[in-house]
C-alpha positions as CSV (number, residue, x, y, z in Angstrom):
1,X,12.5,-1.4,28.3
2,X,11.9,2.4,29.6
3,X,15.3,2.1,31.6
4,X,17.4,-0.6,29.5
5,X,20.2,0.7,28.1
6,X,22.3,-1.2,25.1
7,X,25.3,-3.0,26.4
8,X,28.3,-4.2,24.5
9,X,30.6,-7.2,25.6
10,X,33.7,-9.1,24.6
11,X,35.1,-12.4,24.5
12,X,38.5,-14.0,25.7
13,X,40.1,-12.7,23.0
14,X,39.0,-9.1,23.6
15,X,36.4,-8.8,20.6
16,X,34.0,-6.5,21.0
17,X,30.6,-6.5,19.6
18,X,26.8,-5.1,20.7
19,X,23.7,-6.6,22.3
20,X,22.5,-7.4,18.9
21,X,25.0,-9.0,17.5
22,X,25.8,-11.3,21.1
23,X,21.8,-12.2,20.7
24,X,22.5,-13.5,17.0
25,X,25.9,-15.3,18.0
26,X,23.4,-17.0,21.1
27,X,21.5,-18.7,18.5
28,X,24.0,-19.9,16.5
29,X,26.2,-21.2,19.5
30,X,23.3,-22.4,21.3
31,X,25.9,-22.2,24.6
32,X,27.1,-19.0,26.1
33,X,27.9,-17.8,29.6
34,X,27.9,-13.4,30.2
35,X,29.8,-13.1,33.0
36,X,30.6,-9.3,34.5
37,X,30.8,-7.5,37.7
38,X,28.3,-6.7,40.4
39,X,25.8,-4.6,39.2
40,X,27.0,-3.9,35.8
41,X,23.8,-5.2,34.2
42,X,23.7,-8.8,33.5
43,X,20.5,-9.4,35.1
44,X,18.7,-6.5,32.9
45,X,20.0,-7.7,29.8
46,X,19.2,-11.4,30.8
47,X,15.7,-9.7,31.1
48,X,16.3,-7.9,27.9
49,X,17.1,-11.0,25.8
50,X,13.7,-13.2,27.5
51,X,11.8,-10.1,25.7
52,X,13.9,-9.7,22.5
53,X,13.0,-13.7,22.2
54,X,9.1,-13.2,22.6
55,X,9.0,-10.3,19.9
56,X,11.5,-11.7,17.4
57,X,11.8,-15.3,17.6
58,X,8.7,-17.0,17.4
59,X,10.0,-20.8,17.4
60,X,11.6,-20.0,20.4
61,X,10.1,-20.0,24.1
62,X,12.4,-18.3,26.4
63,X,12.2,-19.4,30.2
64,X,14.0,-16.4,32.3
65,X,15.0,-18.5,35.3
66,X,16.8,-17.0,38.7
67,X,19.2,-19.4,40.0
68,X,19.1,-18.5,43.7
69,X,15.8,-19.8,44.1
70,X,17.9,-23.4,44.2
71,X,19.0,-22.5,47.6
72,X,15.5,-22.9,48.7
73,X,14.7,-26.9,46.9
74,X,14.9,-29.3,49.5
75,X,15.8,-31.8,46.3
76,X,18.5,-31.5,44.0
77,X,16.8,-32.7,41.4
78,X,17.8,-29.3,38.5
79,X,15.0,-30.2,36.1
80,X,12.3,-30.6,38.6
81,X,13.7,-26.9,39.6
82,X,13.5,-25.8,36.5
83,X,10.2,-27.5,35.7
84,X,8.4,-26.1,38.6
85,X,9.6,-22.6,38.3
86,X,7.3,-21.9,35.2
87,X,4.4,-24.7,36.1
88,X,2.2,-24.5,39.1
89,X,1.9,-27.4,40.9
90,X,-1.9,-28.3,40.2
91,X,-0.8,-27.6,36.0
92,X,-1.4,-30.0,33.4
93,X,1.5,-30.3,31.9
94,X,4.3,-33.4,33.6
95,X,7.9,-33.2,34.1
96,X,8.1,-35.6,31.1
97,X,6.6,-33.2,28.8
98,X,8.9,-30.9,29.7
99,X,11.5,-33.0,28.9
100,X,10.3,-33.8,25.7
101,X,10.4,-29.8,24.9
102,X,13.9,-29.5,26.2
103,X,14.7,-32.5,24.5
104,X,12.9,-31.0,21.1
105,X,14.9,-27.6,21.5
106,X,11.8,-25.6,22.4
107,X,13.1,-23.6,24.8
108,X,15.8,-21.3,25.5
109,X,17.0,-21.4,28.9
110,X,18.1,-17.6,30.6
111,X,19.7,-19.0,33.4
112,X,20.7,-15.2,36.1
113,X,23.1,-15.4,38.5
114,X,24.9,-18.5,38.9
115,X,27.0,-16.5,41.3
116,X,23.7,-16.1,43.7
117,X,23.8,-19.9,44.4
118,X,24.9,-20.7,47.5
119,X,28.8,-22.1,47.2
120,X,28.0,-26.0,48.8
121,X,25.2,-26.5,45.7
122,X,27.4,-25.0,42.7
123,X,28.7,-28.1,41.8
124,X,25.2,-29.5,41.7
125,X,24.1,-26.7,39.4
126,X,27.2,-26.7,37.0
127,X,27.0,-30.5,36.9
128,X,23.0,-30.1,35.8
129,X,23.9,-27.9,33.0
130,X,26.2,-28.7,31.4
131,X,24.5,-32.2,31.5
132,X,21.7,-30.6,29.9
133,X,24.4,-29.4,27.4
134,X,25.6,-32.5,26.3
135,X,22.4,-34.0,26.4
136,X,19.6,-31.8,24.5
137,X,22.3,-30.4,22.3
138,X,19.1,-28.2,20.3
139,X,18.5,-26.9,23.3
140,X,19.7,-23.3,24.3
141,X,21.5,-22.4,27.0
142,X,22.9,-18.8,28.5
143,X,23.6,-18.5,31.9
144,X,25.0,-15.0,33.7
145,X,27.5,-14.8,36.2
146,X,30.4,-12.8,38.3
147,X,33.3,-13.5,36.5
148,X,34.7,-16.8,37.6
149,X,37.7,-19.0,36.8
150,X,35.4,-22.1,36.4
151,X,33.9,-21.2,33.2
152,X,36.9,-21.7,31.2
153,X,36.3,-25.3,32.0
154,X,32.8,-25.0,30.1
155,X,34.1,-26.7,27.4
156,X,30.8,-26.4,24.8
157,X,30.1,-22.7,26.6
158,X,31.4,-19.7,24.8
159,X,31.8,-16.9,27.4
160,X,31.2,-13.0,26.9
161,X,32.0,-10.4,29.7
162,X,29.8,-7.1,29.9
163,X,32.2,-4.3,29.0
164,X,31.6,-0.9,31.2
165,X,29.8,1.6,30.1
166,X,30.9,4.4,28.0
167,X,30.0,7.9,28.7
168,X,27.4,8.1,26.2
169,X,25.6,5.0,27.3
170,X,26.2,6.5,30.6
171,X,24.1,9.9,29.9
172,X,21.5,8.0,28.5
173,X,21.4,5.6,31.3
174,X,21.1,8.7,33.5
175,X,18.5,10.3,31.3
176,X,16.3,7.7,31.3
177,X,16.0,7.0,35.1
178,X,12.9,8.4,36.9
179,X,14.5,10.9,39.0
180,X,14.3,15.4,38.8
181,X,15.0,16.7,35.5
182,X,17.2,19.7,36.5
183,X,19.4,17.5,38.9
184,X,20.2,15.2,36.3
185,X,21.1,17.8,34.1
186,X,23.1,19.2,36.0
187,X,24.9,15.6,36.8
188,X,25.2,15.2,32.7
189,X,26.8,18.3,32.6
190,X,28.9,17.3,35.4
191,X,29.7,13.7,33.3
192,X,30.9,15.5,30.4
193,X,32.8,18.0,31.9
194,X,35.0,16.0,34.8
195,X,33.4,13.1,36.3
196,X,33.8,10.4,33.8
197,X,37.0,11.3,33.3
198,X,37.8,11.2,37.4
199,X,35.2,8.2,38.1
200,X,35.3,6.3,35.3
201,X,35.2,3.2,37.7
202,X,32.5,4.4,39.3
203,X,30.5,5.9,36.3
204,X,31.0,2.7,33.7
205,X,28.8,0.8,36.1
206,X,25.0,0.9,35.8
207,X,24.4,0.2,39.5
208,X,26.8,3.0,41.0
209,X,26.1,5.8,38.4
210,X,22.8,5.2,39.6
211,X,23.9,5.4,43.3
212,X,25.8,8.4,42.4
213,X,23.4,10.3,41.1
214,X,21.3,10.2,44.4
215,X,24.7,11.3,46.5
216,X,25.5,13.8,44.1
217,X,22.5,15.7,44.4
218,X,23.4,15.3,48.5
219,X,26.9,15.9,48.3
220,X,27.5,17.5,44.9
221,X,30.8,15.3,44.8
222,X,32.3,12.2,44.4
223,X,34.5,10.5,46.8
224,X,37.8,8.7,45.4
225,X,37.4,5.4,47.3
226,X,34.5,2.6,46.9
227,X,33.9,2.4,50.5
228,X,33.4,5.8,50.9
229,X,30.8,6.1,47.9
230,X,29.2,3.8,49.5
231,X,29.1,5.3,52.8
232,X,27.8,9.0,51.1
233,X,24.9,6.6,49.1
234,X,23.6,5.0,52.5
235,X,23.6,8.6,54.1
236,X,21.5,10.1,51.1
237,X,19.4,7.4,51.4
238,X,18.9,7.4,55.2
239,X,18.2,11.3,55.2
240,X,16.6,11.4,52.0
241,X,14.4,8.5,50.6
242,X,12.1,9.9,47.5
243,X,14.6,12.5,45.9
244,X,12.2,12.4,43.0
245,X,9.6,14.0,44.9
246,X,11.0,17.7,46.2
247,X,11.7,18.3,50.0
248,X,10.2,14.6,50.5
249,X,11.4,12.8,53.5
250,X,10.2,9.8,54.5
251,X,9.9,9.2,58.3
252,X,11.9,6.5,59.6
253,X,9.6,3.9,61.6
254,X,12.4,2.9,64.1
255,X,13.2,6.3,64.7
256,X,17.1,5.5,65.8
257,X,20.1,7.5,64.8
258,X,21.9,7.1,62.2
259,X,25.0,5.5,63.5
260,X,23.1,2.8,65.5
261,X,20.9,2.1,62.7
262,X,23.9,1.9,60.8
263,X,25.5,-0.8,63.1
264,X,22.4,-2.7,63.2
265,X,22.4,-2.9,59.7
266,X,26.1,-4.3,59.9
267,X,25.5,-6.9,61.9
268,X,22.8,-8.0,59.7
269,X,24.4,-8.3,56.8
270,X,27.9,-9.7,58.1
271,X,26.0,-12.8,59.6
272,X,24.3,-13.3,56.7
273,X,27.1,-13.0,54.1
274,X,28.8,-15.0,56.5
275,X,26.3,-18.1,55.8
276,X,25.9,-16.9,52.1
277,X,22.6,-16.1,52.6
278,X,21.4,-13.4,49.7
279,X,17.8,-14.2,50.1
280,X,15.5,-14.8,53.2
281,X,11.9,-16.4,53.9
282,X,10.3,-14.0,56.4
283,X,11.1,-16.4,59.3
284,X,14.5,-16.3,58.5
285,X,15.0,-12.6,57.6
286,X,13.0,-11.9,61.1
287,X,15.8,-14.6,62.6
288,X,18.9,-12.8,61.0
289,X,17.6,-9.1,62.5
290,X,17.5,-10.9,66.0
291,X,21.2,-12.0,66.1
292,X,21.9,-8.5,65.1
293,X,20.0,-6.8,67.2
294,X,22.0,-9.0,69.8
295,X,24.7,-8.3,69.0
296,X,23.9,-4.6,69.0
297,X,23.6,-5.3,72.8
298,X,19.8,-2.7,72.8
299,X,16.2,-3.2,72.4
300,X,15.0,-2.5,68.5
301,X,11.7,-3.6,67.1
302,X,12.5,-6.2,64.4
303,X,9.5,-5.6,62.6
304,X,9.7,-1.9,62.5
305,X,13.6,-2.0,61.8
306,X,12.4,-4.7,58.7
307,X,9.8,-2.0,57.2
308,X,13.0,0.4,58.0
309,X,14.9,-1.6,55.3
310,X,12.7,-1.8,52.9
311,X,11.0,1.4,52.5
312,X,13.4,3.7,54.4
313,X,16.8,3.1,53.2
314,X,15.3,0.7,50.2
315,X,18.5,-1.9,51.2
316,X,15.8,-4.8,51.0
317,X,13.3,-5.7,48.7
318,X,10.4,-8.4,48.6
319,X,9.5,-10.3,46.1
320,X,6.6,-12.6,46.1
321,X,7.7,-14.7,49.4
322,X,11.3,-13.9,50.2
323,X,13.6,-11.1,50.7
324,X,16.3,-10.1,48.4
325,X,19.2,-7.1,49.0
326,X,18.3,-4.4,46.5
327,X,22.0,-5.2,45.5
328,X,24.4,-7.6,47.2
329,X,27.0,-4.9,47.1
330,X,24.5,-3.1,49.6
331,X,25.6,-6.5,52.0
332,X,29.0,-6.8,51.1
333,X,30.0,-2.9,52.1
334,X,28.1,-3.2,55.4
335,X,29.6,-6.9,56.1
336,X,33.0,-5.2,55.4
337,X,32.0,-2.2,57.8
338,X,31.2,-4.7,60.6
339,X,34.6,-6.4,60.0
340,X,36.7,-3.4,60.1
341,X,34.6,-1.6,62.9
342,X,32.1,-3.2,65.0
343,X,34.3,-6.8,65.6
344,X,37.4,-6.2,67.0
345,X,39.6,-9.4,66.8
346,X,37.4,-11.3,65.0
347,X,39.1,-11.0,61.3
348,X,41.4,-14.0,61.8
349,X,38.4,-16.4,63.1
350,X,36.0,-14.9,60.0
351,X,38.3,-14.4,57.5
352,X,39.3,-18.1,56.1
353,X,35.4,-18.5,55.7
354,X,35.1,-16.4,53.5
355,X,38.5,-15.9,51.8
356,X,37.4,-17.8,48.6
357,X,35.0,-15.2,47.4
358,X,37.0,-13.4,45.4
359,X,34.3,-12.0,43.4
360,X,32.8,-10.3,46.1
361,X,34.9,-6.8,47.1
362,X,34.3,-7.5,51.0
363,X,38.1,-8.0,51.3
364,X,39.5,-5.3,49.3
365,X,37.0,-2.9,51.1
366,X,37.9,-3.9,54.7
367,X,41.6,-3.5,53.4
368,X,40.8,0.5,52.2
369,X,38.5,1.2,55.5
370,X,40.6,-0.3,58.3
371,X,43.7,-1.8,56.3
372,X,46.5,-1.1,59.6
373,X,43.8,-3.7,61.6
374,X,43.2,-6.3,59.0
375,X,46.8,-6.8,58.6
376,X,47.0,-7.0,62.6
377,X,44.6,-9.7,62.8
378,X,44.5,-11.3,59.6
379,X,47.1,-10.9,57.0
380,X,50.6,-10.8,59.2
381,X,49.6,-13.7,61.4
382,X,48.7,-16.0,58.3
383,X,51.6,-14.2,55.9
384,X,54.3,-15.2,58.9
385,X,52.9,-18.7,59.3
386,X,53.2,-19.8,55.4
387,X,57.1,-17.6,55.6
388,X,58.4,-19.9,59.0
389,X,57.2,-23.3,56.9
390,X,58.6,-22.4,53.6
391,X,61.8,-21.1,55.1
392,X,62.8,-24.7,56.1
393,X,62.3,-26.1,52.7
394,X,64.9,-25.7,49.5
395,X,63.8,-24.5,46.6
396,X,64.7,-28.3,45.0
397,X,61.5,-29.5,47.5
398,X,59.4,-26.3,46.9
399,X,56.9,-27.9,44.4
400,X,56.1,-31.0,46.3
401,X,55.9,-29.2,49.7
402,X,53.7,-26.4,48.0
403,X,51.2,-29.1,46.8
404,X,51.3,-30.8,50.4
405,X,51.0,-27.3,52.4
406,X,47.9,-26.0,50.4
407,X,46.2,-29.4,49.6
408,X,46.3,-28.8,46.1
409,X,45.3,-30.4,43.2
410,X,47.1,-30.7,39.3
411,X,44.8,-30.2,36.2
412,X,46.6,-29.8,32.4
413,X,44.5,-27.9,29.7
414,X,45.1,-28.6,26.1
415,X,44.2,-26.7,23.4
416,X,44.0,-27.6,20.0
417,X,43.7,-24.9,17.3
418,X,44.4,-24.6,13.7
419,X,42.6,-26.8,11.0
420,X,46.0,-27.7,8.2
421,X,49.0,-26.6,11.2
422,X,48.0,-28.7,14.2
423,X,48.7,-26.0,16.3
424,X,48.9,-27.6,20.1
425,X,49.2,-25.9,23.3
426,X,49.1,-26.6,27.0
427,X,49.3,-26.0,30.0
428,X,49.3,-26.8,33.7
429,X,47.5,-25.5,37.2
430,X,46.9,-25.8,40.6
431,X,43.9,-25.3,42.3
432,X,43.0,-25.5,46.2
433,X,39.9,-25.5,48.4
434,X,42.2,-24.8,51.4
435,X,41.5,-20.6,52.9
436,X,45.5,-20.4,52.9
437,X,45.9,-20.8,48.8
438,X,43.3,-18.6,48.2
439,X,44.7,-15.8,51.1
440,X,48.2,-16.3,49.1
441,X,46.5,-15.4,45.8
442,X,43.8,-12.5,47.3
443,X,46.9,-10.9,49.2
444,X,49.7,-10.8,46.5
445,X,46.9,-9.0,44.4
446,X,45.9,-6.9,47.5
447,X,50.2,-5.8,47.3
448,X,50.5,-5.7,43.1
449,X,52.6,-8.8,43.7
450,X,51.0,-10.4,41.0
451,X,51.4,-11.6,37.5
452,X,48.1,-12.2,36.6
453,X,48.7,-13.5,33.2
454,X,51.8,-16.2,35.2
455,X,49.3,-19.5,35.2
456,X,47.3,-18.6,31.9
457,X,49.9,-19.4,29.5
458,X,50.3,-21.8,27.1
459,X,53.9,-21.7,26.0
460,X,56.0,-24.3,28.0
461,X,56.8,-27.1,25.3
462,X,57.8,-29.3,28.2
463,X,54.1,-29.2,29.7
464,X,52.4,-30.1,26.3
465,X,55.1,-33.0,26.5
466,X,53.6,-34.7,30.0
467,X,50.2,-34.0,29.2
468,X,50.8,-35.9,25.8
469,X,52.3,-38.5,28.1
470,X,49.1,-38.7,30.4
471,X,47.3,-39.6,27.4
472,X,45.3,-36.3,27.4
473,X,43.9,-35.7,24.2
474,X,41.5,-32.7,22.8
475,X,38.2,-33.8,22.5
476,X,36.7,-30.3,21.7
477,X,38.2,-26.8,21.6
478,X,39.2,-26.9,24.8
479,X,40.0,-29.8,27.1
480,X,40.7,-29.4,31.1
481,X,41.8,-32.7,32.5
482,X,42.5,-34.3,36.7
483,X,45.9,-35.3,36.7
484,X,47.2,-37.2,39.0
485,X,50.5,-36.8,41.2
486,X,52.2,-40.2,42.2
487,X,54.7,-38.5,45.1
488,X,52.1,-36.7,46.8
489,X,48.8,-36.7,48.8
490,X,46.8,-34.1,47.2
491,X,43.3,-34.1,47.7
492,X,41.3,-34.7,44.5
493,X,38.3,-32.1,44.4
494,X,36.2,-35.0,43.3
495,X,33.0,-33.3,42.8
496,X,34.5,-30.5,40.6
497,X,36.3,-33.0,38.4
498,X,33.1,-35.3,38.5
499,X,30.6,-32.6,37.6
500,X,32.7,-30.9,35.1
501,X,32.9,-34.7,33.0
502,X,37.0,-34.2,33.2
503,X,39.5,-36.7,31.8
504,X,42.0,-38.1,34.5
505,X,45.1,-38.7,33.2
506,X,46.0,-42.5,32.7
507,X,49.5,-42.0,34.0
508,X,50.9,-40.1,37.4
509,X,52.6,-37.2,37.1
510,X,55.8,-37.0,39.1
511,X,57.3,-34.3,41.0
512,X,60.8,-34.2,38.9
513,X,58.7,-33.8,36.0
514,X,57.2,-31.0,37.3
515,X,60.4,-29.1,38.4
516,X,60.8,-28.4,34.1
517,X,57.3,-26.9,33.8
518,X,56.6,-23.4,34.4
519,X,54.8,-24.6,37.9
520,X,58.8,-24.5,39.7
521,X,58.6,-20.6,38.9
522,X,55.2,-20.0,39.9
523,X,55.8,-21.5,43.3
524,X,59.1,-20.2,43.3
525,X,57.6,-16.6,43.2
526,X,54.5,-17.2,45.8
527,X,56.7,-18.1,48.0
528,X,58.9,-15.3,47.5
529,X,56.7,-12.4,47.0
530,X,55.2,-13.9,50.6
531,X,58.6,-13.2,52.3
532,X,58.4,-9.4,50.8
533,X,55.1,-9.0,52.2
534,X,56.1,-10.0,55.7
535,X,58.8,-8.2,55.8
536,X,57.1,-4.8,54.4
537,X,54.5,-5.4,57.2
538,X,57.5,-5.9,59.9
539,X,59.0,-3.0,58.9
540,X,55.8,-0.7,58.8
541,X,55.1,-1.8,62.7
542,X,58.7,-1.0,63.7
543,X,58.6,2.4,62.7
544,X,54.7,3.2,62.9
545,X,55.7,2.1,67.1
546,X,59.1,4.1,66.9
547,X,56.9,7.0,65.7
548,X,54.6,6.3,68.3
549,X,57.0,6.2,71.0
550,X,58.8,9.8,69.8
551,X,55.7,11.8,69.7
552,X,54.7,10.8,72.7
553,X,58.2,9.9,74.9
554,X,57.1,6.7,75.7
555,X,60.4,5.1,74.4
């Protein structure tokens, strides 16, 4: 409560409102998902609404639950999970009389950081609650998250995204931390008079404008790119730990230099973000050190280098029995570091492992630190592969072929509004497991290729048509239904459409009937805006080697 600052948040439709006011709707929705970048302050106002409960809603006993501590269950039994995060073992109480509470609506579940789970037992965990939805509907539910597509298929779940900060919420933020007085006046002063205005990106964000005050007082600016704050915030941090305490300096227990500590560090966190790991026992955060430390190729003390990271350069944390990044951002720069620096040729073996993470900023990072290599090794190979196959296929084939090259799957949302008018939309999408549809999507964003707002509309009459056809009816606000495709082999992502309690469509879909939906266009354009990137990269390596050649008489 001494460092909580009041958020505000909006919905789909852009509506803004206050902390308050999303606590009241809560309780009145019973269903709501706060979704919002990393470090921009879910978890604290998750931690914020578990106390508002206690002090102002009596009836009401709120259970503040941290998702990542799934990973660890050997069962995937949810309600056990849940059961046992709040009961000891030797308690009392039974799973059934738990039950009975959820059952009786006496709890409100504060479910943090759906996004921590690790990606093979989402499915699991989205199944369980929205189960729990449906099936204690007294029972309330709000669960935080990175923004992510898969909420819109939440049917019962209203969903509110945390808007940045302003600049007032951003000097009180600042005034509040435990940190010297006259250096963050003087950074308040520096808010008002230019930095907001120049860092706004940076500022609106309760993690970095906390970062930033520490490499402002070390730097007394701010760099332009993320990769480089970060790079000025690990500095600070390894040259000066307690900036609270003046001319402190905390003695590093490894006693390497920077740079190797630094690539230590790297190695570390890209083999751990590699197998999603976010949190370690002590054997296994001992275990990850050791492949780094052999990959650094030189002898390094685990344990000391461990104390290193926690009290040193404060990049881990413990709590109770495991090991937690301060911030995953902290493991997402330095995985992108390694990448970009410490692994040459590597990005086109690690890349399609990770590809599908688009709410992490690992990509766009390696992209700004080392963007001539990642293109090298990653994006041109891939980019020129997906061009030669396309270029043999007619635009009359393009849907079916697009469907059969990226494995994808067809799903139709309808959306019934309007109580006397019968207003009816709909709409259809594609979605893919497969590394090359999500490498189309992440690089034509990477470019400003594209049209973000292309596969959210509701406006093609034809595609309310099929999906009337396939028997797909509203049961709720929204409905997402499976549909399936009679020309092609698509693989069905069973356990999404399972979990998520879609509808399947009672009739296939055919490919003709497709080519009058706004799905011709969309592929149409991928395909398309592919060719443009290939040939922009083509022509950059002709003349960057022309150059090369001139300056030096080599041609």
């Amino acid at each position: 409560m001494d460092l909580y600052v009041n958020l505000k948040f909006c919905n789909e439709n852009d509506k803004s409102i206050d902390d308050y006011d999303l606590i009241d709707l809560i309780f009145e929705k019973k269903r709501l998902v706060v979704m919002g970048s990393g470090g921009g302050g879910k978890t604290i106002f998750m931690k914020y609404l578990w106390i508002s409960i206690f002090e102002t809603r009596q009836s009401s006993v709120p259970l503040f639950v941290e998702l990542r501590r799934f990973n660890e269950m050997t069962s995937e039994d949810f309600s056990s999970f849940l059961f046992h995060s709040i009961v000891q073992n030797d308690a009392k109480l039974q799973l059934a009389d738990f039950e009975k509470a959820l059952r009786e609506g006496a709890f409100t579940l504060i479910l943090d950081g759906f996004d921590e789970i690790n990606e093979e037992r989402r499915v699991i965990v989205e199944s369980e609650i929205l189960r729990l939805g449906r099936q204690y509907p007294d029972l309330v539910i709000v669960v935080s998250s990175r923004v992510d597509d898969r909420f819109d298929a939440w049917q019962a779940f209203f969903t509110y995204r945390v808007q940045p900060l302003d600049i007032n919420q951003v000097t009180a933020l600042i005034g509040k931390l435990k940190y010297d007085d006259k250096i963050k006046r003087k950074f308040v002063q520096r808010i008002k008079a230019d930095l907001y205005s120049k860092h706004q990106s940076f500022l609106s964000s309760p993690l970095l404008a906390t970062m930033m005050l520490l490499t402002f007082d070390q730097f007394a600016d701010i760099p332009e790119k993320i990769h480089l704050f970060y790079e000025q915030a690990f500095d600070t941090l390894f040259a000066k730990h307690d900036a609270t305490k003046e001319a402190y300096k905390r003695q590093s227990q490894t006693k390497l230099p920077i740079d190797v500590f630094k690539k230590a560090l790297a190695y570390f966190c890209l083999i751990s973000y590699y197998e999603q790991k976010h949190e370690f026992t002590d054997t296994e955060v001992r275990g990850y050190i050791s492949k780094g430390v052999k990959m650094l190729g030189q002898q390094l003390d685990v344990e000391l280098f461990l104390r290193d990271l926690k009290e040193h350069v404060c990049t881990l944390q413990k709590e109770g029995l495991h090991w937690t990044f301060t911030h995953r951002s902290f493991q997402e720069y330095f995985s992108a570091y390694c990448l970009s620096n410490l692994v040459p040729g590597r990005m086109g073996d690690l890349f399609p492992h990770i590809i599908s993470r688009t709410q992490d900023n690992v990509f766009r990072m390696c992209f700004d630190m080392n963007q001539e290599r990642l293109e090298t090794e990653f994006i041109a190979p891939l980019t020129t592969k997906i061009v030669k196959h396309f270029a043999r296929v007619d635009n009359e084939n393009i849907i079916e072929e697009y469907i059969k090259f990226f494995n994808c799957s067809l799903f139709g949302h309808f959306i019934y509004t309007g109580t006397k008018g019968n207003v009816e939309r709909g709409r259809m999408f594609f979605h893919s497991t497969a590394p090359e549809w999500w490498f189309v999507n992440t690089v034509r964003r990477t470019y400003n290729f594209a049209d973000p707002k292309m596969n959210n509309r509701f406006t093609h009459k034809n595609e309310l048509k099929i999906l009337k056809e396939c028997h797909v009816a509203p049961r709720s606000k929204h409905d997402i239904a499976h549909l399936i495709i009679g020309e092609t082999s698509s693989q069905v992502e069973t356990d999404w459409v399972d979990a998520l309690g879609m509808a399947r469509s009672s009739k296939t879909v055919s490919i003709k009937d497709l080519s009058d939906t706004h799905l011709y266009d969309y592929c149409i354009k991928q395909v398309k805006d592919m060719k443009s990137i290939a040939k922009n990269l083509e022509s950059r390596r002709e003349r960057r080697a022309r150059s090369i050649d001139e300056i030096f008489s080599l041609g």
